[in-house]
C-alpha positions in Angstrom: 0.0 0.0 0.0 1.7 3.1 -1.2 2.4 5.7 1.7 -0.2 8.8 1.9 -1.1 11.5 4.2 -4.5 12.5 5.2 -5.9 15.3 7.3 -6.9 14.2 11.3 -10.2 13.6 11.4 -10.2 12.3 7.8 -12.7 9.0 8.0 -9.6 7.6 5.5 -7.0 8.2 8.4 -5.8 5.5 10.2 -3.4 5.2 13.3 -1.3 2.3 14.2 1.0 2.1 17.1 3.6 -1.0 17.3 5.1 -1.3 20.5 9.0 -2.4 20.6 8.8 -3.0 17.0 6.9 -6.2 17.5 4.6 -5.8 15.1 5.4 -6.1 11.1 3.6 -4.5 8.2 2.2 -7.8 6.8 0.8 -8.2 10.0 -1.0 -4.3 10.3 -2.1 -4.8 6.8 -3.5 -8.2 7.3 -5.1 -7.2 10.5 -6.2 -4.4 7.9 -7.6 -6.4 5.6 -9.8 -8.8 7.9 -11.0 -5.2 9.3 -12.3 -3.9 5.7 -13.2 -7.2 5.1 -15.8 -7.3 8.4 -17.4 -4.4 6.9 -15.6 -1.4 8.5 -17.0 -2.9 12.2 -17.4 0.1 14.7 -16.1 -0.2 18.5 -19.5 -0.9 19.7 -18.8 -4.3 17.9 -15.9 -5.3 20.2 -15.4 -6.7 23.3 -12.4 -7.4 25.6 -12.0 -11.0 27.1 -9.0 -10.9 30.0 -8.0 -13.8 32.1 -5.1 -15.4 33.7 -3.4 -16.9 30.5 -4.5 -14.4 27.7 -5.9 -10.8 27.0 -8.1 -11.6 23.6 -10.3 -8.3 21.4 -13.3 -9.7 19.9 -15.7 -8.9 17.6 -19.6 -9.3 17.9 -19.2 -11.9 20.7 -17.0 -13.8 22.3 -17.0 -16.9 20.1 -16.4 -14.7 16.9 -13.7 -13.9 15.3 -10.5 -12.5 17.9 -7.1 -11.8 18.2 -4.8 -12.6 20.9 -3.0 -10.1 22.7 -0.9 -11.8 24.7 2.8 -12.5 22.9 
């Protein structure tokens, strides 16, 4: 995806933050893709699961789709 900038408040903008450079491009633009690809979901559509062994964001319930948070 070729570099662009955007105005702040822009509904094109998007922020990523990657934390000790654990996280790689393919990664943000696959996590990305399976965002567009859920139709654009809003943050009423996500939830939070945290436990002892993991820390998990899911979207429409917790048996739907997820990602794990814990590396």
């Amino acid at each position: 995806m070729p570099s662009q900038t955007v105005p702040h408040g822009d509904p094109r903008s998007r922020q990523v933050t990657v934390v000790n450079g654990q996280t790689s491009p393919a990664a943000i633009h696959g996590a990305y893709g399976t965002f567009l690809s859920a139709g654009g979901p809003g943050p009423e559509r996500y939830g939070v699961t945290i436990d002892a062994d993991a820390q998990r964001v899911w979207l429409d319930s917790p048996r739907g789709p997820d990602w794990n948070l814990t590396h």
